[in-house]
N, C-alpha and C positions, 0 to 999 in steps of 0.2 A: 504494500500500500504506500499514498503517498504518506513522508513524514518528516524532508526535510528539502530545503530549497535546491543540495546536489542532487538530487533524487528527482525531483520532477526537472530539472534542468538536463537530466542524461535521460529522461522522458521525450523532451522535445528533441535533442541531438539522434536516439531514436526514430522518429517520427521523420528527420528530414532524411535518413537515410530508407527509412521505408517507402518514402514520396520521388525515392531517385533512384529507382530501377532502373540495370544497365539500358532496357529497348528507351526509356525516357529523358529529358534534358535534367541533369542534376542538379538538384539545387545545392549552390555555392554555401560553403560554412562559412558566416558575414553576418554582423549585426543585421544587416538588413533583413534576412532570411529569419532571425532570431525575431524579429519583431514581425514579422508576415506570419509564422507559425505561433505566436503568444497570443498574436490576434483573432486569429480564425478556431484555435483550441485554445477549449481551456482547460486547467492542471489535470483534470479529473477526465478528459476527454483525449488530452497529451496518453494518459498513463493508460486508460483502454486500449489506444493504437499498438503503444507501444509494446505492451504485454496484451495484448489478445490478438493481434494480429499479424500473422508470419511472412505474408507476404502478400505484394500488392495486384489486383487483379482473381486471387484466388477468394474463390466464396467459402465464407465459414459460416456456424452459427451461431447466434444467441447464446445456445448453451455451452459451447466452445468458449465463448470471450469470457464465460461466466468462473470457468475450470480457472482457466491461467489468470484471470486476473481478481480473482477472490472477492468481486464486487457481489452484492446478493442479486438474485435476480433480479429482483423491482426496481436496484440502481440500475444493472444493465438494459432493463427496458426502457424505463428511463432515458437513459445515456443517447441510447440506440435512435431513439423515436426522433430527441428531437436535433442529432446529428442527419438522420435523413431528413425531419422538414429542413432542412438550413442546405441540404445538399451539400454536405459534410464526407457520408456514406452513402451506397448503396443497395437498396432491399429488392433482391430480385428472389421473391417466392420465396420461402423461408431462409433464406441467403442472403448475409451480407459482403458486400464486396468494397471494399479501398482501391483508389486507383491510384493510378501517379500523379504527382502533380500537375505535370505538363507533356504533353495532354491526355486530358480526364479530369482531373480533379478542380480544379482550374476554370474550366469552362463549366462545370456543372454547380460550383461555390458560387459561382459570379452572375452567373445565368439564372439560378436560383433567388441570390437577391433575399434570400428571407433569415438573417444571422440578426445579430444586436447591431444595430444602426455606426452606433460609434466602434463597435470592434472592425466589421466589414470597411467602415471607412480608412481605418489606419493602415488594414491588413490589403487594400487598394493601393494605398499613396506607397507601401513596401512594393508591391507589386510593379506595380510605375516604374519607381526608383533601381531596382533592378533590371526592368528592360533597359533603360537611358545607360546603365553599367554593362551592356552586350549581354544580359542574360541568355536571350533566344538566339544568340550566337552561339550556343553550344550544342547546337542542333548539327551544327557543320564538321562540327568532331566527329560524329558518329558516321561517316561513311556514306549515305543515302539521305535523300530528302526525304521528310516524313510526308511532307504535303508537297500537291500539284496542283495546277491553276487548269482548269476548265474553263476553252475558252466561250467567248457569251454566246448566246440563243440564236439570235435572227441571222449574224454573218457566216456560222455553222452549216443552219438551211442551206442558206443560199448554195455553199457550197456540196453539198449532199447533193440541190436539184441540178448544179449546173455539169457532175457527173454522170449525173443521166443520160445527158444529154450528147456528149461524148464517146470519142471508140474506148472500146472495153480496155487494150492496153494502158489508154492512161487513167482511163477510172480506176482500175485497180491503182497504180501507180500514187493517186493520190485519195486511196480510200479514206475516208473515215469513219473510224472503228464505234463502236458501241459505248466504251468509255469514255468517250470523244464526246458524245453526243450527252449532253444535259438529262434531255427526256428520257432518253433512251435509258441513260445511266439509273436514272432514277425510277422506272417503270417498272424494277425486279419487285418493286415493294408495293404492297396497298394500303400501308396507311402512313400519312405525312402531317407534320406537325411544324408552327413555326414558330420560335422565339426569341427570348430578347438575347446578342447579341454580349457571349462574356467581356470580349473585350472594349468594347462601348459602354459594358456598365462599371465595368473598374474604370477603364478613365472620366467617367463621368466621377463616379463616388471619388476617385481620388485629384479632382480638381483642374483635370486635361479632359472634359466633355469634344465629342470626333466633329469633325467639322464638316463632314461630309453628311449627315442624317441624323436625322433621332429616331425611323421607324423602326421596325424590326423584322430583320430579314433572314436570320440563320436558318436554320432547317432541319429538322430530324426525320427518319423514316425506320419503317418496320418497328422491331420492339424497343428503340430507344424513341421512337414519336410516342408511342401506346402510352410508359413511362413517362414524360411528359405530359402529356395530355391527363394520366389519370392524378398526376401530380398538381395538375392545376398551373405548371409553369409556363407551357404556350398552347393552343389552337390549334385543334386539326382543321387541314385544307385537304381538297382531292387535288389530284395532278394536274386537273386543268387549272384549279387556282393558283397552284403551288408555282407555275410556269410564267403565267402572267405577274405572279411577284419576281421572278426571278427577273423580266425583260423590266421591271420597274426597277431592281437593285440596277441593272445596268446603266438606266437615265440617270443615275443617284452614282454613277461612279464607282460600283464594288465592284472587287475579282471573285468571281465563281470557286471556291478553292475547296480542295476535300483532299482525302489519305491517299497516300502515294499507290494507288495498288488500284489492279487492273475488276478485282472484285468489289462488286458495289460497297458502297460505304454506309453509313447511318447517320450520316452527317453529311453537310453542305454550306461552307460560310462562304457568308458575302461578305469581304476583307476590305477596307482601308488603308492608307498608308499611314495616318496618325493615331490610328488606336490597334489594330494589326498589329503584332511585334515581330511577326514576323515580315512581313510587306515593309515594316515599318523599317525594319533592320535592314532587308534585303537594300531599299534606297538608300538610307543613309549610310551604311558603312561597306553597300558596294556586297552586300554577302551572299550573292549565289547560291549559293551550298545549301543555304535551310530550306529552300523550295525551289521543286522542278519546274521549266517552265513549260507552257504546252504547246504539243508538235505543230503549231503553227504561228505566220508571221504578218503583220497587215502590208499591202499593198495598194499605193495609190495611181489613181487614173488620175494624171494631170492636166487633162481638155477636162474632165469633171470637176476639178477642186476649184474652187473661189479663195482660198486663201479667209477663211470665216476666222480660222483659229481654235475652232471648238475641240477638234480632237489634241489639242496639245492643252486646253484646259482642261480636260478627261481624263486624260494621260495618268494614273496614279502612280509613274515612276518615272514620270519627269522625261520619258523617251524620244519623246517628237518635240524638234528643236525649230525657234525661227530662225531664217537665216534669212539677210534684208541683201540687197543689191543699191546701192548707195548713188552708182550711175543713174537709173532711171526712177531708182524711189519705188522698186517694187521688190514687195518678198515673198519668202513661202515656207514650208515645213516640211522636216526629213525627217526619217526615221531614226534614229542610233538605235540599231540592234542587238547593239550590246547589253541595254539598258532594257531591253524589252520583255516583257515575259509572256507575250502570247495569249493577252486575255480579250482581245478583240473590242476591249471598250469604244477606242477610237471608230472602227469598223459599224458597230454598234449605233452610234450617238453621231454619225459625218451625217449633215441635212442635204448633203448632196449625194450621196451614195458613192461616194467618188473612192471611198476605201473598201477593200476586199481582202477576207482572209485568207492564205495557201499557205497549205499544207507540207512543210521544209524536213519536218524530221519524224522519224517512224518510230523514237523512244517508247518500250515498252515496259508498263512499271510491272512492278513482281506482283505475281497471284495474288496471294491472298495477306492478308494482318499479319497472321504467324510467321511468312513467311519474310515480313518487311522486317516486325522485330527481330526476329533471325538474325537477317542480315547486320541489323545496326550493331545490337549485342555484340556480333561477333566483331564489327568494326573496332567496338570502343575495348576490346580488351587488348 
């Protein structure tokens, strides 16, 4: 039990090392970290993890946490109940499960949104403060991107119909594939859910609110939508609706972004580049590495383009550069594809049609989850 301040202090030193499993980004031993986990647990909540739980992702029970950690029942239900309303843990059917902090834990704390006001807000502004320190930089250690950018909705189509339309050598040549395709991707599942946005709601609570929207636009599917929904945390939509939100995150400036891997996912975020840590990262320090970009590139028709500017105001990594002509006082906008990650916003959002997606690279992400953490694991040893 607890019973002295070393004691719950190698509780939470515990707990950070239970929230940074190798497939996960590790949380850093740093005050900061020290005060993100004071925040979010408290001593009593610290010393369940730590002593009732062996590891993360693995479902135990009730009565397991009850053995190892000598609390009575009625505490651990207790404990238990209103760690899952806070979106602390998770209760899958008489299973509780902990996940990693990033990502999992993370996104379901913040998305949740229902903890003590003033704790969630410190355990934000922690949060914050180690993104600004290259936290989500640690994602690039590990060997593989966890996440991929899905590029948007309508310039996709377009190119889907405009293979049709064409000889078979080159449609094959520039197919695209099923995880390619939004709907498509998302069509394995029946039921869909939408909610608020983890990392839009820590920089709001922690005093950096996105500057790009306040609606809410993530997305859940199959049994982690169901979970949601029966949680009360977001909305179920059918797929027709689910899509039409999706071409509105586009007007609104998100990346389509989900898990690296060629098997449907359960999730869908619509990303930013000032609340995103990762998008956020990848611009400012130039980091590649933490996400893949997708197999495709925009392309402009120059008897089409008016020189409006809108796609370099859409731009959420700064890719499309002006570049003026000083002799006649005319200018126009390039690409740097360096800088690009293939989310077809520009393509998207041109009032002239004058931009088009194609199709440059045939990257193929690994099967399935198991299969990604695998990989990372094995990178980071």
């Amino acid at each position: 039990m607890i019973n002295n301040k070393d004691n719950y202090e190698k509780h939470y030193e515990q707990v950070r090392l239970l929230l940074s499993p190798p497939s996960a980004v590790p949380l850093p031993k740093n005050e900061l970290t020290e005060k993100l986990l004071h925040n979010i647990f408290t001593e009593e909540e610290a010393y369940l993890l730590a002593k009732g739980i062996k590891k993360t992702i693995r479902p135990t029970t009730a009565g397991r946490i009850r053995k190892r950690t000598g609390f009575s029942k009625e505490k651990v239900k207790e404990l238990l109940n209103k760690m899952k309303f806070a979106g602390k843990i998770l209760k899958i059917n008489l299973f509780y499960v902990l996940l990693p902090y990033l990502p999992g834990f993370f996104e379901f704390y913040f998305t949740t949104n229902r903890d003590d006001p003033e704790r969630i807000k410190k355990a934000a502004e922690a949060h914050y403060e180690l993104i600004e320190k290259g936290f989500h930089a640690e994602h690039t250690s590990l060997g593989y991107p966890l996440y991929r950018v899905i590029p948007a909705v309508e310039p996709t189509e377009k190119i889907i119909n405009e293979t049709v339309e064409i000889n078979q050598e080159l449609a094959v040549q520039h197919q695209v594939l099923p995880y390619e395709i939004l709907e498509d991707y998302l069509s394995k599942y029946k039921t869909f859910a939408v909610q608020p946005c983890s990392c839009r709601v820590a920089a709001k609570l922690s005093g950096n609110a996105c500057k790009q929207t306040d609606e809410n636009y993530c997305v859940s599917a199959g049994l982690l939508a169901k979970q949601v929904i029966n949680d009360e945390v977001g909305r179920q939509v059918s797929l027709e609706e689910l899509m039409e939100i999706m071409k509105r995150a586009e007007k609104e400036g998100l990346v389509h972004e989900t898990i690296n891997t060629m098997k449907t996912s359960m999730f869908i975020c619509n990303c930013c580049s000032c609340c995103c840590g990762f998008l956020k990262m990848v611009k400012e320090l130039g980091n590649y590495g933490a996400i893949n970009k997708s197999n495709f590139e925009p392309v402009r028709n120059d008897e089409d383009c008016t020189s409006c500017g809108v796609c370099a105001e859409i731009c959420p990594m700064g890719a499309i550069e002006r570049t003026e002509d000083t002799s006649n006082d005319t200018f126009e906008f390039r690409f740097n594809y360096d800088l690009c990650i293939g989310c077809g916003l520009c393509a998207s959002n041109c009032p002239s049609d004058a931009i088009v997606l194609k199709k440059v690279r045939n990257e193929v992400p690994i099967k399935g989850v198991i299969g990604l953490l695998r990989r990372r694991k094995k990178a980071r040893q």
